[in-house]
C-alpha positions as CSV (number, residue, x, y, z in Angstrom):
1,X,0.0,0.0,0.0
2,X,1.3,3.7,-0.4
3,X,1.5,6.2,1.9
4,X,-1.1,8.4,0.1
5,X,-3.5,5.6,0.0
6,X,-5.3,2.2,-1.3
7,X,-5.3,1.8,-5.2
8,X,-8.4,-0.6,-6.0
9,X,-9.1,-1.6,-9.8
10,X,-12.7,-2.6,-10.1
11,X,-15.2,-2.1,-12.7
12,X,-17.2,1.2,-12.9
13,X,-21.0,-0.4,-11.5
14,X,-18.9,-2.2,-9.0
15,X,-17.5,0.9,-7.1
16,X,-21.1,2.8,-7.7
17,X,-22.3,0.0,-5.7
18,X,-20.1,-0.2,-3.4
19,X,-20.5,3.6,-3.0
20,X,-15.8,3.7,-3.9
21,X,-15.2,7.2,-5.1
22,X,-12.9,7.2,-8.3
23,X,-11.1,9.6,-10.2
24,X,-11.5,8.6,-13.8
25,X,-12.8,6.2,-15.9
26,X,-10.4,4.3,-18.0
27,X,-10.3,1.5,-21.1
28,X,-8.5,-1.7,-19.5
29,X,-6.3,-4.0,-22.7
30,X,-4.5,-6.9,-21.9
31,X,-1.5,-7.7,-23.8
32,X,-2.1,-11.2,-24.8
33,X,2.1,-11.6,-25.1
34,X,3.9,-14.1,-23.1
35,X,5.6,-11.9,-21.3
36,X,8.2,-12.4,-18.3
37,X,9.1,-10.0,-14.9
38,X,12.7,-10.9,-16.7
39,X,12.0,-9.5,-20.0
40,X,13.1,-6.2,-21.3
41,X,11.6,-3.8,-23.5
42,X,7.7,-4.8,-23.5
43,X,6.7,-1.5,-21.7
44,X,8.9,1.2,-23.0
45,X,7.9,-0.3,-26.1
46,X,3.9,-0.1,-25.5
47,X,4.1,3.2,-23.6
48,X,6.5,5.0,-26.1
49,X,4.0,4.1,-28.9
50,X,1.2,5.2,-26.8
51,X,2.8,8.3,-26.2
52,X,3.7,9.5,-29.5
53,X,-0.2,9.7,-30.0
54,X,-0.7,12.0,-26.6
55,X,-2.3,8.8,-24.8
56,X,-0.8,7.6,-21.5
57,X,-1.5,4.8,-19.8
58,X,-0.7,3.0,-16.4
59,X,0.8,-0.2,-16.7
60,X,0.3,-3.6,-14.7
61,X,3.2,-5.9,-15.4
62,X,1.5,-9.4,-14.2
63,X,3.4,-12.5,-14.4
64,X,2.8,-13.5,-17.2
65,X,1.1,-10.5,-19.4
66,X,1.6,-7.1,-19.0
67,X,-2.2,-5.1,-18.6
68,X,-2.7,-1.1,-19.7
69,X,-5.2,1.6,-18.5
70,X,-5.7,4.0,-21.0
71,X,-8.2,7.1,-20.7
72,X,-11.6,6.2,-21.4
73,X,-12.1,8.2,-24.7
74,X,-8.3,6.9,-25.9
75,X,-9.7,3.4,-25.8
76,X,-10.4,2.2,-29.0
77,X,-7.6,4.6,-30.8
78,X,-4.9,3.2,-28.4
79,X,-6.3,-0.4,-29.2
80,X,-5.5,0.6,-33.3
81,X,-2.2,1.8,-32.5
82,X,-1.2,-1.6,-30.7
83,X,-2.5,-3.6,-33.8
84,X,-0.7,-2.0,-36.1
85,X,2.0,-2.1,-34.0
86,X,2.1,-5.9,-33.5
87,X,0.3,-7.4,-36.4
């Protein structure tokens, strides 16, 4: 936990139930790469293309894929940009 607080990720209707106050709504992707805590390169690669186009995004490196939180209305642009930059 940090010293400014608890950072919960939950879906929008589940924090207006709950009554959670939140600061923004934002697009979740999932990298489906195999990607390790070892491996080098994945992040600044996703975050430097992101960022070329003025969208940032917080990254969750998980185990085994690597997850992205992109502003809400950046969503489906930032989801182009990844295609194009992997296929």
């Amino acid at each position: 936990m940090e010293s400014e607080g608890l950072t919960l990720v939950v879906k929008k209707n589940t924090a207006d139930e709950l009554n959670l106050p939140y600061s923004g709504l934002f697009s979740y992707i999932s990298l489906n790469v195999h990607s390790s805590l070892e491996a080098v390169g994945l992040t600044a690669a996703v975050s430097t293309r992101l960022s070329e186009h003025g969208i940032s995004a917080n990254i969750i490196a998980a185990y085994t894929h690597d997850h992205l939180f992109v502003p809400a209305d950046k969503g489906d642009e930032a989801l182009r940009l990844l295609f194009r930059f992997c296929c």
